[in-house]
C-alpha positions in Angstrom: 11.4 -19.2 -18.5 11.3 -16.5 -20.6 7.3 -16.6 -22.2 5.0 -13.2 -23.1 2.0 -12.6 -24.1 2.5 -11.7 -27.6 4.9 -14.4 -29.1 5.2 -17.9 -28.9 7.7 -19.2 -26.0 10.7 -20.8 -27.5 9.8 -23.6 -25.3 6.2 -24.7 -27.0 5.4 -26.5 -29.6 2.9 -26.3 -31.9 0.4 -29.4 -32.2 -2.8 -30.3 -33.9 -3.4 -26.7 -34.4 -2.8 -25.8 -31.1 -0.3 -23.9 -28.6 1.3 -27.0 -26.5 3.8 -25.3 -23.4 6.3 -27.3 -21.9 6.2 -26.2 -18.1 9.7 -24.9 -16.8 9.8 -23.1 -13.4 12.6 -21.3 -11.0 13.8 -19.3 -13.6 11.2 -16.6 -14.0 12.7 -13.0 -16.2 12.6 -10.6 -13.7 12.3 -7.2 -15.2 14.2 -5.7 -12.8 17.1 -8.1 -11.8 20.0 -5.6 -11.5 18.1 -3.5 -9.1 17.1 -6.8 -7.6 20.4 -8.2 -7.5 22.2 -5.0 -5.7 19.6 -4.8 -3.3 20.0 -8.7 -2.3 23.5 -7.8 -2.1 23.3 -5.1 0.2 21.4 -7.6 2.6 24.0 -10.2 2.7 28.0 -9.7 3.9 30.7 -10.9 2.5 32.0 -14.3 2.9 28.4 -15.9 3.9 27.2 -19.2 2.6 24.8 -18.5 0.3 22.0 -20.9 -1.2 19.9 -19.8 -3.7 16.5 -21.9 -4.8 15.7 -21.2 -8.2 18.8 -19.8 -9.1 18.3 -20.3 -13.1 21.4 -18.9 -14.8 23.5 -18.3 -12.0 23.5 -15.0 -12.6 22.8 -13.8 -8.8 25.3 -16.4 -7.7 28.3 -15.7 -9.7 28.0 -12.0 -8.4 27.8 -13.2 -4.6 31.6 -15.5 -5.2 33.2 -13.1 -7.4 32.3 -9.6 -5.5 31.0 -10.9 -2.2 33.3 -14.0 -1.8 30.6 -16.1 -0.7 30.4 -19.5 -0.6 27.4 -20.7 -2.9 25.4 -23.6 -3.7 22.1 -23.3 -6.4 19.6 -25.4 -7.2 17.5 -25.1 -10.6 14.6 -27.3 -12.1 15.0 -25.5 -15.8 17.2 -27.5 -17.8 18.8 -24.6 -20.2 19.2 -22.6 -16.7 20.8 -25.4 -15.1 23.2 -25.8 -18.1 24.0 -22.2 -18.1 25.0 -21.6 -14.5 27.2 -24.7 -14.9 29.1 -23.2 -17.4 29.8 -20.3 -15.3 31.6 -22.5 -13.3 28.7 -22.9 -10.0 28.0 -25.1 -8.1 24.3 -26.0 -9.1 22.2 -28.7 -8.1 19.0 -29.3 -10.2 15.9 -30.1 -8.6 12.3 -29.6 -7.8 11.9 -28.0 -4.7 8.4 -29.0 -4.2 10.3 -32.7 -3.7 11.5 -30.7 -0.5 15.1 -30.0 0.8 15.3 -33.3 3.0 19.0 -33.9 1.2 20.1 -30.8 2.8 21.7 -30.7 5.9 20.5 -28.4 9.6 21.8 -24.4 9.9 24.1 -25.6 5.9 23.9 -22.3 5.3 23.5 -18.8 6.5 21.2 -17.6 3.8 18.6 -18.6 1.6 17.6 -16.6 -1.3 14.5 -16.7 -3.0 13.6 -14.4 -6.2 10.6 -15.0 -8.1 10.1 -18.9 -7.4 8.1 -18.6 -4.1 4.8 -17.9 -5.8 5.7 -20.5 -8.1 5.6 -23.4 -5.5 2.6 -25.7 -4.7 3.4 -25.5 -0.8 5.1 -22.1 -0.1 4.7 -22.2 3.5 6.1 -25.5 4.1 8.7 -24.9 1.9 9.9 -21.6 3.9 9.6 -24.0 7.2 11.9 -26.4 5.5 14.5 -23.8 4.3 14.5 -22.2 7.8 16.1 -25.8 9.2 18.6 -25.4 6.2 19.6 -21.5 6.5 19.7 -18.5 9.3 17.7 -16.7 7.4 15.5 -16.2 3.8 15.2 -13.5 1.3 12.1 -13.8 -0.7 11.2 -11.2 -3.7 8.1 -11.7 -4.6 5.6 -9.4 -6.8 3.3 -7.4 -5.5 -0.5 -8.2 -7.0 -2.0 -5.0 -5.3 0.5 -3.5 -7.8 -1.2 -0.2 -9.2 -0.9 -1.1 -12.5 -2.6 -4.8 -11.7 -5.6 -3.5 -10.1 -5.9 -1.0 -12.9 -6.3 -3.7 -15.5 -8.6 -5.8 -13.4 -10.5 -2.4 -12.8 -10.9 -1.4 -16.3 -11.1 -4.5 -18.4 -12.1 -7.1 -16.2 -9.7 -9.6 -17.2 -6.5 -11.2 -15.3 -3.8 -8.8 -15.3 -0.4 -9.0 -18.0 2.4 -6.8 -16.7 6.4 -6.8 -16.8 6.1 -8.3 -13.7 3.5 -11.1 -14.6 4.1 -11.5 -18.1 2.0 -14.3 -18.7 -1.5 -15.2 -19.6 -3.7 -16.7 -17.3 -3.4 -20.3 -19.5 0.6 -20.4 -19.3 1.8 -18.7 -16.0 4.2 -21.1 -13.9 2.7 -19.0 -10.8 -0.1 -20.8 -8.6 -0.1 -18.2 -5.7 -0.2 -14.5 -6.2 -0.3 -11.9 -2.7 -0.2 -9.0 -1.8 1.8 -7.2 1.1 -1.1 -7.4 3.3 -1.4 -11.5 2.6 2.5 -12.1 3.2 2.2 -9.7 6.2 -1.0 -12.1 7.2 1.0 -15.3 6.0 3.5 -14.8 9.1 0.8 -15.4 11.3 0.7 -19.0 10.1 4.1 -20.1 9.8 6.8 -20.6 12.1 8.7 -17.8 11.1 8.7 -13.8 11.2 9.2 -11.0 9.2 12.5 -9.0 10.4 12.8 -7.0 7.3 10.4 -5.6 4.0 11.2 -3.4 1.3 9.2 -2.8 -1.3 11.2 -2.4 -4.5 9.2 1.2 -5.8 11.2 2.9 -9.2 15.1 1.4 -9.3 15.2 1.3 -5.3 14.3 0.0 -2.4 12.1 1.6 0.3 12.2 0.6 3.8 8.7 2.9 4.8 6.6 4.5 1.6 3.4 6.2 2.0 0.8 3.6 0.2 3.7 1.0 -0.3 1.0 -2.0 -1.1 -0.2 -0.1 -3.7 3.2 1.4 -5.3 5.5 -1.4 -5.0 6.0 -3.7 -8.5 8.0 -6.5 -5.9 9.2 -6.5 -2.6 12.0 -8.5 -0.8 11.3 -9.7 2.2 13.8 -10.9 5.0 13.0 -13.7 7.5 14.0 -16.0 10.4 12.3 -18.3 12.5 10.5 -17.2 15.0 11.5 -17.4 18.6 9.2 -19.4 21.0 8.0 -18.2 24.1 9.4 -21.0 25.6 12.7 -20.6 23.9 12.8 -16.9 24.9 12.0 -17.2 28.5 14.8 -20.2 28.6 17.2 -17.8 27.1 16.3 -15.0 29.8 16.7 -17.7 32.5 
């Protein structure tokens, strides 16, 4: 999905006067996908099996099998993004992943990559449940709403913020839930999983510790795995 604030989407209509979008998700323009894309990279070793949700043109993908080597699988709900990573020759399933991931077999693959679509989903949480049965672990990139730049626009004008990042109005955005670092920090509290790994992307890089990172970072990738039971870890010991 490709929409701004200041033309009409190429995917709306106009009708009875008015502005008529046709909802398309998993494919959100990410400002900064090359610096997105290398630092994914860096996170996952050659030769890994490699699934990513919301994978819209492929364009992540066909860098992991031609310079990684990895074995891939997408899934897209976008029909032109669908269409285009087939024609790049990838494997590409397309799907709504708030249908869930039930088709998709235990430990299938070793990771899960998710850029731009969490915040997109009706049911994040359940959905990062579900893709922990299917993959070792999950990168999520996510934008950051505590963003300088966003609380300067709320600050000033009042109004719900329009930035690279979130370059949407409040009317048309495909995203339901927008965080923080603080609420994904909070979020691992309630799901069966923990964070191993965050990075706020700040500039063209990544930052494993920054002074006033919630504040400075645009997005931030986060790496996780499920979490280890008590239980679990005092079986282990034994």
């Amino acid at each position: 999905m490709r929409l701004t604030s200041k033309t009409t989407p190429k995917n709306s209509t106009q009708q009875e006067g008015r502005l008529r979008i046709r909802p398309q998700r998993y494919c959100m323009r990410d400002p900064s996908a090359t610096i997105t894309d290398e630092i994914i990279k860096r996170e996952i070793p050659p030769g890994s099996r490699v699934i990513d949700l919301g994978c819209g043109d492929g364009r992540l993908l066909k860098l992991l099998r031609d310079d990684m080597h990895c074995s891939v699988q997408g899934i897209e709900l976008d029909e032109e993004e669908f269409l285009a990573a087939l024609k790049k020759g990838l494997p590409v399933l397309r799907g709504d992943l708030d249908e869930g991931l039930q088709y998709l077999p235990d430990d299938s693959f070793d990771f899960a990559v998710l850029s731009q679509t969490l915040q997109q989903l009706r049911y994040p949480v359940e959905l990062l449940e579900n893709i922990l049965r299917v993959a070792r672990r999950v990168l999520v990139v996510v934008p950051n709403f505590a963003y300088w730049k966003i609380r300067l626009q709320v600050l000033l004008f009042g109004r719900a913020p329009v930035t690279e990042e979130l370059p949407y109005e409040w009317h048309n955005t495909p995203n339901l839930h927008l965080m923080s670092m603080e609420d994904f920090r909070d979020l691992e509290k309630r799901g069966t999983f923990q964070i191993v790994k965050e990075l706020p992307i700040i500039g063209e890089r990544s930052v494993a510790r920054a002074t006033w990172a919630n504040l400075r970072a645009r997005t931030v990738l986060y790496i996780l795995e499920r979490k280890v039971s008590e239980e679990s870890s005092s079986a282990d010991g034994a």
